[in-house]
C-alpha positions in Angstrom: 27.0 65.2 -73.6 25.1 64.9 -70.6 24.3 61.7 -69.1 20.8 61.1 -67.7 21.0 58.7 -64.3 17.8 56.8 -63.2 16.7 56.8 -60.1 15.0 53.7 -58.3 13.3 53.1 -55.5 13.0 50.6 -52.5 9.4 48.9 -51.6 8.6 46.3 -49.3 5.9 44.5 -49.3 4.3 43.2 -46.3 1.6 40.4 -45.6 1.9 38.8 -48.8 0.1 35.5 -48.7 2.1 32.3 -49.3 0.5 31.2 -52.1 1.5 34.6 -53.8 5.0 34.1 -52.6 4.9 30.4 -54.0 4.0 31.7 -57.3 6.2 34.2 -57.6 9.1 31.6 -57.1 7.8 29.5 -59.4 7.8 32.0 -61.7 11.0 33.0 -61.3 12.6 29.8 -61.1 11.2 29.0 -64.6 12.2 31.8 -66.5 15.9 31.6 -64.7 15.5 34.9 -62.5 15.6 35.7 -58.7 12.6 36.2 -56.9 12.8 40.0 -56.5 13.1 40.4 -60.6 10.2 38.4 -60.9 8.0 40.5 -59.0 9.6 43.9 -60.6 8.7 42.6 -64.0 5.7 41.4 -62.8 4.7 45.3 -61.3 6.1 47.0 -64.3 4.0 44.8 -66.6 0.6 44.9 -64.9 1.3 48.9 -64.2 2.5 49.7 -67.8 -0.4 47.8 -69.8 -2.9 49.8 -71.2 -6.1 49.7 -68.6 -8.7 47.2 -70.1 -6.5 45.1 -72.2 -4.7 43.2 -70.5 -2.6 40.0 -71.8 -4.4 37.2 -70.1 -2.1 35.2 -68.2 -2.4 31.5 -68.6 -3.5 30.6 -65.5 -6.9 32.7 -66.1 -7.2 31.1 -69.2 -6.9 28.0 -68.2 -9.6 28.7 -65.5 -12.0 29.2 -68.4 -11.9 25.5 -69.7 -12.5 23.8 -66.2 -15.9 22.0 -66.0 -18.3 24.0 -63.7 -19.2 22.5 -60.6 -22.8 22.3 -61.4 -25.4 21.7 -64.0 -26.7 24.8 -65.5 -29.0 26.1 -67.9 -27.2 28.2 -71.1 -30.0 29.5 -72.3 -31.2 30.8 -69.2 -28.1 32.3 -68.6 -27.8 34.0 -72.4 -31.5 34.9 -71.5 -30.2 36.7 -68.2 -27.1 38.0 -69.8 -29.6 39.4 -73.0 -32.0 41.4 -70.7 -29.1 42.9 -68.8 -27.7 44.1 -72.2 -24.6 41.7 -71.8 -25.0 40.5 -75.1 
């Protein structure tokens, strides 16, 4: 029987933005991981879904249910999104 090894590889990431970093820490801290795990999970998740349907994470859903910063018109807006065949 022959045994198959996997190889892996090394990537560094440079000029990643604090906030990012934060995240990331957070993220890993909650689910009981290291940082580095985090973000492979992370990678192979985002790079191994199917292009255009995605899992929403929660903090993009719970962007949707803020209250905009403005007033605005809905129908105008339907109106816009109807002529530009958004429908």
């Amino acid at each position: 029987m022959h045994r198959v090894e996997a190889t892996v590889a090394t990537l560094m990431i440079r000029n990643l933005p604090d906030d990012i970093k934060r995240e990331l820490r957070k993220r890993a801290a909650n689910r009981g991981v290291s940082m580095e795990q985090e973000a492979r999970d992370t990678l192979a998740r985002s790079v191994l879904a199917p292009a255009g349907r995605r899992k929403p994470s929660i903090e993009a859903m719970s962007k949707l249910g803020k209250k905009p910063e403005r007033p605005f018109d809905l129908k105008k807006v339907s109106d816009e999104m109807w002529d530009a065949g958004l429908q």
